[in-house]
Residue, then its C-alpha position, 0 to 999 in steps of 0.5 A: x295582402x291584409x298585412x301587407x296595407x298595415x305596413x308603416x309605409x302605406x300609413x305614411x303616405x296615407x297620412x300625408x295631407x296637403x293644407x295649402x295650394x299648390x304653387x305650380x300646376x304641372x303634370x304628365x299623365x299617359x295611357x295605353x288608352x287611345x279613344x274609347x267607344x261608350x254608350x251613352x250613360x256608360x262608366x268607364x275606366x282608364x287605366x292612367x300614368x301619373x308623373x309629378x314633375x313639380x317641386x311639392x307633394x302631392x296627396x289626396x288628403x288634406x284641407x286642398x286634396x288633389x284628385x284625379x278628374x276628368x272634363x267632356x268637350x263637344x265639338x271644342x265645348x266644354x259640357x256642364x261639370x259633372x266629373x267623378x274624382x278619383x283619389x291618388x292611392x299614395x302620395x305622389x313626391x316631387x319627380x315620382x309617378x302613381x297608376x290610377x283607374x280613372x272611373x267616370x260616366x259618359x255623357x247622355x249625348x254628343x257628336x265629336x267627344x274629347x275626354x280631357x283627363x286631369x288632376x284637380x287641387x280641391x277648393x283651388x283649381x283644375x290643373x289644365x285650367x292653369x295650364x298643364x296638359x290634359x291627357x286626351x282622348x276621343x270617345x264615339x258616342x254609340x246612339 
């Protein structure tokens, strides 16, 4: 397996930045995750599906990497940003899809949680704020 994360392929997309924002703000991501019980403080993974349904690439180095983010809602509220990014393991070409594990804590409290799950361009903007779909889901906070 040590070889096989040398090939030249994985170097490629490894190597591919992105030095510019992005012009359009579009993504699809899936689970086979539904809701999620946690403690609070508890990390958690989510396993994901990202599709790329836009005409640019998109990679996870660069002067404006995307990376993958997520938000907490309570009761319809967004809580204070305090989201872990999660890089995408290749660069994701136009129509193309990556697997990613979400990694994140649970908050300390909250009564009706909604995990938003999105991708972020660093230094320009989150994608469900300029209108993509976050994927959702509803976590109970064990108290």
């Amino acid at each position: 397996m040590g070889c096989k994360a040398r090939s030249p392929e994985l170097n490629s997309d490894a190597s591919e930045t992105v030095d510019k924002p992005l012009t359009n703000f579009s993504h699809d991501i899936t689970s086979s995750v539904h809701a999620l019980t946690l403690s609070p403080g508890e990390v958690f993974r989510v396993p994901v599906t990202i599709k790329n349904p836009t005409a640019e690439v998109w990679a996870s180095a660069g002067k404006y990497p995307v990376l993958v983010s997520y938000m907490w809602f309570d009761k319809g509220v967004m809580l204070p940003p305090d989201s872990e990014r999660t890089m995408l393991p290749s660069r994701v070409p136009p129509g193309g899809s990556v697997a990613v594990t979400v990694k994140g804590t649970a908050p300390q409290k909250g009564q009706k949680l909604l995990l938003r799950i999105t991708l972020v361009q660093e230094g320009v903007a989150w994608f469900m704020v300029k209108g993509a779909l976050a994927l959702e889901i509803p976590v109970e906070l064990k108290q």
